[in-house]
DOVO-782298 format. One record per residue: residue number from 1; residue in one letter; x, y, z of N, C-alpha, C, O in turn. Coordinates in pm, whole numbers, plus 50000, padded with zeros to 5 digits. Layout:
<recs>
NUM,a,X,Y,Z,X,Y,Z,X,Y,Z,X,Y,Z $
...
</recs>
This chain:
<recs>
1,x,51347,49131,50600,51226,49116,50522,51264,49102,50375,51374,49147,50340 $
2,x,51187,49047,50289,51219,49007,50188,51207,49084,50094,51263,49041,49992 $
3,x,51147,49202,50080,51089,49339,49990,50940,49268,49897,50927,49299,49779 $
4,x,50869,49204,49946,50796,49161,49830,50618,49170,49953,50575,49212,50060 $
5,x,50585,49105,49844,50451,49106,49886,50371,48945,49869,50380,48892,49758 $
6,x,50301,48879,49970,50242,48769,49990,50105,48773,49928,50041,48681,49978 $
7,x,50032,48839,49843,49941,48857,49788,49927,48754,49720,50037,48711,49685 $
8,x,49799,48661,49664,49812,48585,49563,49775,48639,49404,49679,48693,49350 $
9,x,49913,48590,49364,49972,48692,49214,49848,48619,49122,49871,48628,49001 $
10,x,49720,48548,49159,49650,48522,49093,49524,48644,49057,49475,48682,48951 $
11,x,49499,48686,49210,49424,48806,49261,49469,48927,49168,49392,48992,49098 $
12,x,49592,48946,49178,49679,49059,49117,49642,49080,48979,49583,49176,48928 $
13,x,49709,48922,48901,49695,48890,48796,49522,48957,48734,49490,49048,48658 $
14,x,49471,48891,48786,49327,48948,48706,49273,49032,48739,49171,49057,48674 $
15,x,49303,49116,48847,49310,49239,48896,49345,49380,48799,49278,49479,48772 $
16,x,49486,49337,48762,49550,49422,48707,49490,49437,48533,49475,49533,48458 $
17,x,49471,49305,48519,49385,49299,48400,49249,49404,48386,49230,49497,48308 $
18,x,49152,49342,48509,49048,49391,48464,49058,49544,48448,49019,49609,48351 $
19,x,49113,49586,48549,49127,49755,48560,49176,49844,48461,49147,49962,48446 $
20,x,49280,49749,48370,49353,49788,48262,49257,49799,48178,49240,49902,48114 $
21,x,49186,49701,48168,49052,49680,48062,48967,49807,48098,48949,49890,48009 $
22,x,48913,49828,48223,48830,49909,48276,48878,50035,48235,48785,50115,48225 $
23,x,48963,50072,48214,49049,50163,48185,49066,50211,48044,49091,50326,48008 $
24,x,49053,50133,47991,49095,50132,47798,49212,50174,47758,49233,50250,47663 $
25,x,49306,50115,47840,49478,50146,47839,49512,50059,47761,49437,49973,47716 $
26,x,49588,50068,47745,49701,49919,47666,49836,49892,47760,49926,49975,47772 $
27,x,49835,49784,47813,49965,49720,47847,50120,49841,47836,50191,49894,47922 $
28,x,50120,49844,47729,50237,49949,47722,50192,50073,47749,50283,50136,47804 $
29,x,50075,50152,47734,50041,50269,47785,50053,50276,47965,50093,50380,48018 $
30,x,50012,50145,48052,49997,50146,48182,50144,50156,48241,50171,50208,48350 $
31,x,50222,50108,48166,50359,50045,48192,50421,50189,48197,50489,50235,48289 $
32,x,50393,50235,48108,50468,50411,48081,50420,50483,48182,50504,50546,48246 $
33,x,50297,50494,48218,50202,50576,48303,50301,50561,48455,50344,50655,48522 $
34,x,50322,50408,48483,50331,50358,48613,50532,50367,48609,50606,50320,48696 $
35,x,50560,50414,48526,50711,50385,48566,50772,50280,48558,50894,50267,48576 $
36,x,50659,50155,48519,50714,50012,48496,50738,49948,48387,50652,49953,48299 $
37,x,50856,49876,48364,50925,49815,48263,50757,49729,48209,50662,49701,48283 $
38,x,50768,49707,48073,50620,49653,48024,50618,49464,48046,50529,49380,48055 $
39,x,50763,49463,48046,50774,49325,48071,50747,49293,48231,50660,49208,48251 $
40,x,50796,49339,48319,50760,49337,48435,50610,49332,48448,50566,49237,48512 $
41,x,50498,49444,48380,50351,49444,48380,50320,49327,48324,50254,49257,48401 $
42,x,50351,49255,48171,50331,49167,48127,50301,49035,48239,50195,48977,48260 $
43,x,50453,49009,48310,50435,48894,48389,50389,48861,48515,50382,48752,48571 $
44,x,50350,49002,48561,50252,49022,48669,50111,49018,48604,50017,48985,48676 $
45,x,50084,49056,48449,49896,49025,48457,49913,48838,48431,49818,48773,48473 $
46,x,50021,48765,48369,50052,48657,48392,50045,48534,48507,50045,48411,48501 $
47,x,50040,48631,48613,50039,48556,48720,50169,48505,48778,50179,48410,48856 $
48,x,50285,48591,48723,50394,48567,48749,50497,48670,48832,50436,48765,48882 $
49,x,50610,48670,48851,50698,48777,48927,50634,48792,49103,50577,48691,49146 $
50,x,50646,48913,49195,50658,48918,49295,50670,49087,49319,50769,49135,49375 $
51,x,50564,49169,49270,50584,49298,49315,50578,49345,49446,50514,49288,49535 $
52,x,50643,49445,49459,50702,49509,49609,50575,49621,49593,50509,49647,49492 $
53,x,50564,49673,49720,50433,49794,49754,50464,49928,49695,50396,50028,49718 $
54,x,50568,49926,49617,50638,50019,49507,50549,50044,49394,50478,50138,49358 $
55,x,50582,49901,49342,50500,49883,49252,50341,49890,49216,50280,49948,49127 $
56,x,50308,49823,49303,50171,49822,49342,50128,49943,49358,50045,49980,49274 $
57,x,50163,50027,49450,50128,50180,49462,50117,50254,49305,50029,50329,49261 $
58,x,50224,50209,49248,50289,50286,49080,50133,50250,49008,50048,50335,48981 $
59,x,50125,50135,48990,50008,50061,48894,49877,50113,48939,49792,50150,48858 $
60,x,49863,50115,49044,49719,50178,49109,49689,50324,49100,49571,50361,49095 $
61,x,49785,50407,49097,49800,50564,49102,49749,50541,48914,49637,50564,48867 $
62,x,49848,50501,48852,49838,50486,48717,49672,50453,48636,49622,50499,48533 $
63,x,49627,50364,48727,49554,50306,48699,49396,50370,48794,49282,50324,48800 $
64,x,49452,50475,48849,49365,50557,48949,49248,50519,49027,49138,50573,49040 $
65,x,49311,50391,49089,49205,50282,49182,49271,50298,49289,49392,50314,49309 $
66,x,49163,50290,49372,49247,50273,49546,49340,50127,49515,49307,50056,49420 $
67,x,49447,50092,49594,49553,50008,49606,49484,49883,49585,49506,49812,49487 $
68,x,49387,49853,49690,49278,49740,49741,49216,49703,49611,49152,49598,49611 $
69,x,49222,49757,49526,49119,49723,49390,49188,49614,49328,49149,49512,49271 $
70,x,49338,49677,49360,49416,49562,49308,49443,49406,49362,49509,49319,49306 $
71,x,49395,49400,49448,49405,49275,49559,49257,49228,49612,49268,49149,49706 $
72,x,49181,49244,49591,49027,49273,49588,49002,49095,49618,49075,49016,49560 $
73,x,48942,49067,49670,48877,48916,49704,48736,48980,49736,48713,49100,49748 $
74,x,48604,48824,49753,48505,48880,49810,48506,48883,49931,48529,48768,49969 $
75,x,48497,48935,49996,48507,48966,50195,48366,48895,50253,48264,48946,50208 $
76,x,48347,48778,50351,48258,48758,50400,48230,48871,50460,48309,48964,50468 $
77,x,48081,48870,50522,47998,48957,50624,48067,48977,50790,48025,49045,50883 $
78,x,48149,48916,50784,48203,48877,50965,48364,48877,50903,48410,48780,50843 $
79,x,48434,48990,50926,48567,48954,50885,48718,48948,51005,48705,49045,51080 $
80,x,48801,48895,51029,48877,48851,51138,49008,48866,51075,49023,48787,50982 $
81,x,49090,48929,51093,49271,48910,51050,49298,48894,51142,49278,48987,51220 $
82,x,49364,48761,51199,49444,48787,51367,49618,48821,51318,49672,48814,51208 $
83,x,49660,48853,51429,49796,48906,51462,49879,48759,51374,49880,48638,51396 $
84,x,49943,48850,51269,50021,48746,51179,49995,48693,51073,50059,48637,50984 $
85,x,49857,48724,51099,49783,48649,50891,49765,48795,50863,49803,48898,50918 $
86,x,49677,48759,50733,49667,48914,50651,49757,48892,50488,49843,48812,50453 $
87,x,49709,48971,50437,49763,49008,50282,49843,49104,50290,49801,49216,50259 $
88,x,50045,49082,50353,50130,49121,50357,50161,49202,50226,50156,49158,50111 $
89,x,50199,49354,50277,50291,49401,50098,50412,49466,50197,50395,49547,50287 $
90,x,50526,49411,50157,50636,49467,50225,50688,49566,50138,50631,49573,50029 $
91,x,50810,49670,50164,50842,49778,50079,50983,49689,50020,51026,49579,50054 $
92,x,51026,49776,49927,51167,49695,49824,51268,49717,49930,51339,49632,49984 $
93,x,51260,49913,49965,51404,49930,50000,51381,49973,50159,51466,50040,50217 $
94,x,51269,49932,50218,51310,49952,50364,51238,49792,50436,51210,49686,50380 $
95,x,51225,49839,50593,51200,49744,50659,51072,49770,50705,51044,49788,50824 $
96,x,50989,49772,50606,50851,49815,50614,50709,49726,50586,50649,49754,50483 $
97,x,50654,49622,50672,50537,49582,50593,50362,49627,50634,50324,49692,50732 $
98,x,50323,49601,50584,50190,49691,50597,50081,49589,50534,50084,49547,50419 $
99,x,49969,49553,50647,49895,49462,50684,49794,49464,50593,49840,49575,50568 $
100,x,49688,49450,50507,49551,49474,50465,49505,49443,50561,49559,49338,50596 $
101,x,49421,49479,50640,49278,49472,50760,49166,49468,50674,49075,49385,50673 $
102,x,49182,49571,50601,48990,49609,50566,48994,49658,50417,49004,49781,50415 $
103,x,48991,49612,50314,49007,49693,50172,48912,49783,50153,48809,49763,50217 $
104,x,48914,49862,50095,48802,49920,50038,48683,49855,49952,48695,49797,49844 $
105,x,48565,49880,50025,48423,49774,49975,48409,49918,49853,48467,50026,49840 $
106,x,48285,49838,49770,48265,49927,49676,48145,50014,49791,48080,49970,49886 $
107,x,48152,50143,49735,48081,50284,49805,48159,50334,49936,48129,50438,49995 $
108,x,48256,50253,49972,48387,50293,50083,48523,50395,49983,48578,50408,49873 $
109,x,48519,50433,50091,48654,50510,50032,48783,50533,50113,48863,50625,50131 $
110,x,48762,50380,50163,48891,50386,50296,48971,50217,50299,48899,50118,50287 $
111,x,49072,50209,50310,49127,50105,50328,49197,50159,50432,49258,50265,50434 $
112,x,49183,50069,50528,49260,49989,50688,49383,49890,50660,49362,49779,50611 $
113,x,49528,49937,50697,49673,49854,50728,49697,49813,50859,49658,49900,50938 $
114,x,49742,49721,50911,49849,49729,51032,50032,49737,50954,50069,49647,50878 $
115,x,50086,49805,50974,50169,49875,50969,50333,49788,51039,50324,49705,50949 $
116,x,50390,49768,51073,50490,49698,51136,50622,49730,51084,50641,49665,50981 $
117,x,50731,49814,51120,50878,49919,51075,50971,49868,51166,50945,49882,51285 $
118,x,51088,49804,51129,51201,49817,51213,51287,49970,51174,51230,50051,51100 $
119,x,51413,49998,51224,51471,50077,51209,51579,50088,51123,51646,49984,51122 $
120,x,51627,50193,51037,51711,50156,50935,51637,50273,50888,51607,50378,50945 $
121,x,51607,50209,50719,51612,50288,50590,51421,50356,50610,51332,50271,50609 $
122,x,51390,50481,50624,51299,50538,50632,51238,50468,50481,51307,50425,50389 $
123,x,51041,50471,50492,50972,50432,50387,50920,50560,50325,50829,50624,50378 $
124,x,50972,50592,50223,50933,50723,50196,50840,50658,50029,50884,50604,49927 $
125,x,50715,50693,50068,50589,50646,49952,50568,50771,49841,50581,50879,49898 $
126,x,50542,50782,49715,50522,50840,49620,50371,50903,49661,50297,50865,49752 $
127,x,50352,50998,49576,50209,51021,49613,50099,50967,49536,50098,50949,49414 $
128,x,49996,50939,49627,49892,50831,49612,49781,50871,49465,49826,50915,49359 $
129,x,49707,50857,49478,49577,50906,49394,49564,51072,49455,49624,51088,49561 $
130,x,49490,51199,49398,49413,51282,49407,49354,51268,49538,49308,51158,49569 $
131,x,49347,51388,49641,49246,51399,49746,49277,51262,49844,49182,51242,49921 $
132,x,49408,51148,49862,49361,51074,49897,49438,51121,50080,49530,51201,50074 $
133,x,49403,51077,50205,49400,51120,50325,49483,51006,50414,49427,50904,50456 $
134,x,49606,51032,50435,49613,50901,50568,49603,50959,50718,49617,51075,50757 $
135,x,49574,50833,50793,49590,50906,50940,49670,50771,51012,49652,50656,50972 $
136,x,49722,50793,51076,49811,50665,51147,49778,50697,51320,49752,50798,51385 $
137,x,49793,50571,51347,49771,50587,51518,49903,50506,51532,49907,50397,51474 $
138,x,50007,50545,51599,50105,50476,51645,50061,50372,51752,49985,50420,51836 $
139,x,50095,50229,51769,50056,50127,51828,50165,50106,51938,50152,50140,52055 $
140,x,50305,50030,51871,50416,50070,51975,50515,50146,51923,50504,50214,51821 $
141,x,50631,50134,52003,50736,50190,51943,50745,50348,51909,50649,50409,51957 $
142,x,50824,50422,51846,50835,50544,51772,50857,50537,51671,50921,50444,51622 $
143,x,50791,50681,51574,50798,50659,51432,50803,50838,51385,50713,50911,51425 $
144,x,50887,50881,51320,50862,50946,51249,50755,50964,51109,50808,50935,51002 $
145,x,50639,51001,51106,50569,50993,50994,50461,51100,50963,50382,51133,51051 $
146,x,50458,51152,50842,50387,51259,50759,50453,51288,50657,50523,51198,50609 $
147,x,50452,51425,50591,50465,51449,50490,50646,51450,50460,50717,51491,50553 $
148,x,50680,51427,50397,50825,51351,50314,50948,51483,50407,51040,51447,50480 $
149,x,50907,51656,50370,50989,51724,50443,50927,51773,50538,50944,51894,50555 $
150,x,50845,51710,50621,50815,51792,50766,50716,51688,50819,50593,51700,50816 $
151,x,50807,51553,50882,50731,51433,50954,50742,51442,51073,50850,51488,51110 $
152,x,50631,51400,51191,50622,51438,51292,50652,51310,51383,50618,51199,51340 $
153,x,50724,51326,51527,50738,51200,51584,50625,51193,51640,50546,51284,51665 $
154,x,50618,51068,51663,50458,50986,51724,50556,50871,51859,50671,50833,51883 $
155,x,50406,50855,51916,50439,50773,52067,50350,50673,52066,50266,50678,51977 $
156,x,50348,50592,52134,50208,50490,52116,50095,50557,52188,50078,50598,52303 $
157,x,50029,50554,52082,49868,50621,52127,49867,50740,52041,49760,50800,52043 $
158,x,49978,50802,51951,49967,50919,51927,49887,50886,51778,49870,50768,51747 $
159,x,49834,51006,51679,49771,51000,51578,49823,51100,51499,49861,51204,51553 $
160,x,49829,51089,51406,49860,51223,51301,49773,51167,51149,49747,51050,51118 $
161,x,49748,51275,51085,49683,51282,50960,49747,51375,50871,49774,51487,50913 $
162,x,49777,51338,50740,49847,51410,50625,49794,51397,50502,49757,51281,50485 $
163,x,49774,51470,50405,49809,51433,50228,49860,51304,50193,49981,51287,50209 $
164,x,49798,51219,50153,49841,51135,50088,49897,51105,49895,49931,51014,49820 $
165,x,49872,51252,49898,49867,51291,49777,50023,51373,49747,50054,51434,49645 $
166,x,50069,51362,49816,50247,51395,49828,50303,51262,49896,50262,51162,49954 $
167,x,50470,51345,49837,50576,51253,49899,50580,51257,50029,50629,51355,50084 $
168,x,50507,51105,50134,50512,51065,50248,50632,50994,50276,50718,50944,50205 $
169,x,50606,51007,50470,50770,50897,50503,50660,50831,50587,50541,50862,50583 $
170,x,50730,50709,50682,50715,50629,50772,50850,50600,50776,50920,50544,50692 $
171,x,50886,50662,50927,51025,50570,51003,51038,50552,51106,51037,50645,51186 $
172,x,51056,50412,51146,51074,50344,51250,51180,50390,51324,51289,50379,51269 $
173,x,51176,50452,51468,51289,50512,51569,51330,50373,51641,51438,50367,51699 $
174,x,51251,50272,51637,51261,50188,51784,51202,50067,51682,51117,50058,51593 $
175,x,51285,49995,51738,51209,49830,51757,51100,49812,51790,51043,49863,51887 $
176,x,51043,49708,51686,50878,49653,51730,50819,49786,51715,50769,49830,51818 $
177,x,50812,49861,51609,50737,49981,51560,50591,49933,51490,50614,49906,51372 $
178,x,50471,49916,51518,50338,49950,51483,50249,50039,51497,50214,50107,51594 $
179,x,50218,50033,51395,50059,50131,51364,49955,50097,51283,49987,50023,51190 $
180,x,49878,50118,51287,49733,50150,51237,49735,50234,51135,49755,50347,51180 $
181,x,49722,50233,51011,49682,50354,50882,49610,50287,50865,49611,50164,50875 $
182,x,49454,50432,50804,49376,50376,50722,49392,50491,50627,49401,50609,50663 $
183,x,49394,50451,50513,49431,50547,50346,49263,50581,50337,49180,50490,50334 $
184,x,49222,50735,50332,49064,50771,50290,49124,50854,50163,49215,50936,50149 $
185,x,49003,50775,50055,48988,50767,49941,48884,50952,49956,48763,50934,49942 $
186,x,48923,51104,49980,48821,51179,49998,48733,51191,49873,48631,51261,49875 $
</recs>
């Protein structure tokens, strides 16, 4: 996998803008907040570069919007992702990508992933916004996943729920590893 994300950096781009605006930050204040080089922020509200779900996570915590705010389109009334499309964000340093299904609508406080892990380098995520909740349903495969020092193995069909507000893992035991997370905004 490539560590990046298929999002269109146009979405991002004025995304990242408005929120910044919404916000009454400055460019270099968000950049400090989020851990990110300002030039890097610069050429992402640009419409330029290729952030990893690192990042994205960093800017959104920073910027204290669910993830989805940042990738935000208008959603028809009847919505369909089949197996293979979707608004891909892969991780930098593992073999991790994670689907958008369902963003968060405004008065929602939940965004829906499909999830997809080979085996290797565990995805261990920073902690999210305040109060925020994941629950995963393992689909196939095995996965170690919950909280960063005490993750639980899962089976297909199994479910677990944690803090999203700490250091989380997701790791793939097995080939062809999916799941289901939906991130609740409590």
């Amino acid at each position: 996998m490539d560590g990046r994300t298929s999002a269109p950096l146009d979405v991002i781009a004025a995304s990242l803008a408005r929120e910044r605006r919404r916000a009454g930050i400055s460019l270099t204040e968000l950049a400090r907040r989020a851990g990110v080089a300002k030039s890097t922020l610069s050429q992402l509200e640009q419409g330029a570069g290729n952030p990893g779900v690192e990042t994205l996570w960093a800017l959104s915590t920073a910027l204290e919007v669910p993830l989805t705010r940042l990738l935000e389109a208008q959603a028809p009334q009847v919505h369909v992702v089949r197996a293979g499309e979707g608004l891909v964000l892969a991780a930098e340093a593992s073999d991790y990508l994670a689907t958008l299904l369902a963003p968060c609508p405004p008065g929602a406080r939940r965004d829906v992933y499909r999830v997809v892990a080979e085996p290797g380098r565990a995805q261990v995520s920073a902690p999210h916004l305040p109060d925020v909740r994941e629950h995963v349903v393992l689909a196939a495969g095995r996965a170690r996943v919950g909280p960063a020092e005490r993750p639980v193995e899962l089976a297909p069909g199994d479910y677990v729920t944690y803090p999203g507000d700490a250091r989380h893992v997701f790791e793939a035991l097995s080939p062809g590893t999916s799941a289901v997370l939906v991130s609740e905004h409590v």
